[in-house]
C-alpha positions in Angstrom: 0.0 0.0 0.0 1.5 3.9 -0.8 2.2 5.7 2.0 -0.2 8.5 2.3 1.7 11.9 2.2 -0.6 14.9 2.9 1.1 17.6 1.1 1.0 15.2 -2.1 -2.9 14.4 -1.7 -3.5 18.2 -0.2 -1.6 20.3 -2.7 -4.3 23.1 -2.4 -3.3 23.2 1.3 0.4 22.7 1.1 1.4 23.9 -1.9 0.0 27.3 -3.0 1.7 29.3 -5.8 3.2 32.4 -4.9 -0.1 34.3 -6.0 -2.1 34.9 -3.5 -5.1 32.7 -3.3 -8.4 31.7 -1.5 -9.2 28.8 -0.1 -11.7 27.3 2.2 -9.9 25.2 4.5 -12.2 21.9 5.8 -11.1 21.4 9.9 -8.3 19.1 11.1 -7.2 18.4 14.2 -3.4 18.4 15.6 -0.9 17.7 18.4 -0.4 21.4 19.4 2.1 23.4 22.2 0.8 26.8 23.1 3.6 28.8 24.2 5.1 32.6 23.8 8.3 34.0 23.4 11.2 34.3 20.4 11.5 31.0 18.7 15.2 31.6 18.2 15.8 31.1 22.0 18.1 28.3 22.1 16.9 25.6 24.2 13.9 27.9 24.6 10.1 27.1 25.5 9.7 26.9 21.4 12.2 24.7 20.6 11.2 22.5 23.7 7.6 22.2 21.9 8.8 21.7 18.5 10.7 18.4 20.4 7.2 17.1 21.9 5.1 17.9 18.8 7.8 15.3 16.7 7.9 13.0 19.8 4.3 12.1 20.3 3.9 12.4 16.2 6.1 9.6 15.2 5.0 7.9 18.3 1.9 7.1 16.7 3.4 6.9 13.0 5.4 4.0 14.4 3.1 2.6 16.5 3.1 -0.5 14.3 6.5 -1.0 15.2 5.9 -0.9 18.4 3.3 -3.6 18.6 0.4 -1.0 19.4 -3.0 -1.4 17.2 -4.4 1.8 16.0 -7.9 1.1 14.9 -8.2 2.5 11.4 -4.5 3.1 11.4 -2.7 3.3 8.0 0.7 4.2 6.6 1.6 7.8 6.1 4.6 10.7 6.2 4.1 13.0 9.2 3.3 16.5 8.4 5.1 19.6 8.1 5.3 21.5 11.1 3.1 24.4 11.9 2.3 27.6 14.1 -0.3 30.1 14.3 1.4 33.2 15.7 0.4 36.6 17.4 1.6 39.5 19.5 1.4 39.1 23.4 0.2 42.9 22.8 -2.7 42.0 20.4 -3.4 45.6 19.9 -0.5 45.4 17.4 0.4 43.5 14.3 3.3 40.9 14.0 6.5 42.9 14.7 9.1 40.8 13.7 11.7 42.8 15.4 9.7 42.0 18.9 10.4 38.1 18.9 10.2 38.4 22.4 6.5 39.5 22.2 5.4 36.5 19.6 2.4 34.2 21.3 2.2 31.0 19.3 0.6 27.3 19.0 2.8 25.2 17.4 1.3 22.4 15.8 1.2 19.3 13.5 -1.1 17.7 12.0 -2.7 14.1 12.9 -4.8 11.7 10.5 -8.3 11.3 11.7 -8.1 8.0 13.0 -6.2 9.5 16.1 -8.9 9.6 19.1 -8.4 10.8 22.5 -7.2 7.0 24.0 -4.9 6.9 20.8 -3.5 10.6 21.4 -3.1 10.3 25.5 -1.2 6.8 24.9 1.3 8.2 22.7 1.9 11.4 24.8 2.6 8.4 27.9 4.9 6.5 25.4 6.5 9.1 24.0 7.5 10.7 27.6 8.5 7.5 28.5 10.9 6.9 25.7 12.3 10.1 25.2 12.5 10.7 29.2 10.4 14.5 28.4 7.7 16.0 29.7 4.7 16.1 26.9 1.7 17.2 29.7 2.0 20.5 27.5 0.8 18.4 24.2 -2.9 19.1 23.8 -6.1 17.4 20.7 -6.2 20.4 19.0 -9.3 20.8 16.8 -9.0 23.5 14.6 -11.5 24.5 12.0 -10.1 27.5 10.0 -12.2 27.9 7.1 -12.2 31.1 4.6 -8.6 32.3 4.3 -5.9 34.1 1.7 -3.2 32.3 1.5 0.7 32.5 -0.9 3.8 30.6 -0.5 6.4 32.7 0.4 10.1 32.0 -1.0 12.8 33.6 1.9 13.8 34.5 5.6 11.2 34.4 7.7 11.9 38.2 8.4 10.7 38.6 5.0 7.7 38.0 5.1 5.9 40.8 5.5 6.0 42.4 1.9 4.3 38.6 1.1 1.4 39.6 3.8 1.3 43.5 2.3 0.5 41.4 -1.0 -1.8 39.3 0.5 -3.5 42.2 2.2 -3.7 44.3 -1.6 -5.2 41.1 -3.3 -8.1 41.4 -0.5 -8.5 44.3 -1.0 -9.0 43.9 -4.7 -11.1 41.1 -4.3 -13.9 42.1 -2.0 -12.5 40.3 1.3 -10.7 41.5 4.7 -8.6 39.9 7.0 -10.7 38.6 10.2 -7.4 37.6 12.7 -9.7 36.7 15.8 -10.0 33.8 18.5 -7.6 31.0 17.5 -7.6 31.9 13.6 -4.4 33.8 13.4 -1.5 34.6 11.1 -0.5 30.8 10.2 2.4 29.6 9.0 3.8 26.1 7.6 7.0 25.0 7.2 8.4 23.0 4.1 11.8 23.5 4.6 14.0 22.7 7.3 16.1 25.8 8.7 18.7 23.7 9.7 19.1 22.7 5.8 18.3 25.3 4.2 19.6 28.7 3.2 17.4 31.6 4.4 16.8 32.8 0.6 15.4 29.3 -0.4 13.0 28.7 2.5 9.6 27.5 1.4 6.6 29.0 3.8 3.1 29.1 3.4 1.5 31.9 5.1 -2.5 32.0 5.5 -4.7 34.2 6.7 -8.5 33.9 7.9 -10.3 36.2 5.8 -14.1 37.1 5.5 -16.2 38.2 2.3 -16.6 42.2 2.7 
């Protein structure tokens, strides 16, 4: 049997063209990690939640392996990461030069045969095999709907002439930006920054929009 590989089989989610673009986008639930501060911090609360998102992620990807049935369970690659981000001071936009500010839930994406037994066991295995704490790892149901969304080629410090473009095409179009509750500036990552030159970073930034 293939291996099921979301951003093949989701290439209106993953894989936008630079362009920006509307899409309505069906709810999907996630291992998340709320947290704030700058993501750069070494060894910071970020980085620590990037670790347990992975950890109880290929948990259940290799639960096979590890002799744990998964009802409905079948083969796939784990998702990109993710992270919906805002200012602690949410009177303000994203001020990149603030890192220290940034609020975020960082998040990746589970297949729907993951219940609430399945996800609770593999937060228990995975602190138990990687000796780490995962009681920050939460079911996160998130049902974003209506949003603008372009794939932005660059450092991450770029990124806001891609969201002034974003923000021109809505207002082109008929649509404005509706940042509230837990639909916020979101971002997903298909590069690795460990890998990968700033310039050639691939990000999709999305934003929830509504019809003006």
């Amino acid at each position: 049997m293939a291996v099921y590989d979301f951003k093949k089989e989701l290439k209106e989610l993953y894989v936008p063209k630079i362009q920006p673009s509307v899409i309505n986008v069906p709810p999907a639930q996630f291992v998340a990690v709320r947290g704030k501060g700058n993501p750069n911090e070494e060894n910071g609360s970020y980085q620590k939640a990037v670790g347990i998102l992975y950890a109880v992620s290929y948990t259940i990807r290799m639960s096979g392996k590890s002799g744990h049935g998964i009802e409905g369970f079948f083969e796939y690659t784990v998702p990109p990461l993710e992270g919906l981000w805002w200012m602690e001071d949410e009177s303000v936009t994203i001020d990149y030069r603030n890192k220290e500010g940034f609020c975020w839930i960082s998040m990746i994406r589970l297949p729907d045969f993951v219940t609430n037994d399945v996800f609770n066991w593999a937060k228990e295995e995975a602190a138990g095999k990687k000796k780490i704490d995962t009681s920050s790892a939460e079911l996160f149901l998130f049902n974003e709907g209506l949003c603008v969304q372009s794939m932005h080629l660059g450092s991450y410090d770029d990124e806001p002439a891609t969201v002034r473009a974003m923000d021109d095409f809505l207002e082109q179009n008929g649509y404005r930006n509706d940042l509230t509750g837990e639909r916020r500036h979101h971002e997903i990552y298909l590069s690795d920054p460990r890998k990968t030159a700033a310039e050639k970073l691939k990000t999709v930034i999305r934003h929830p929009i509504v019809k003006i």
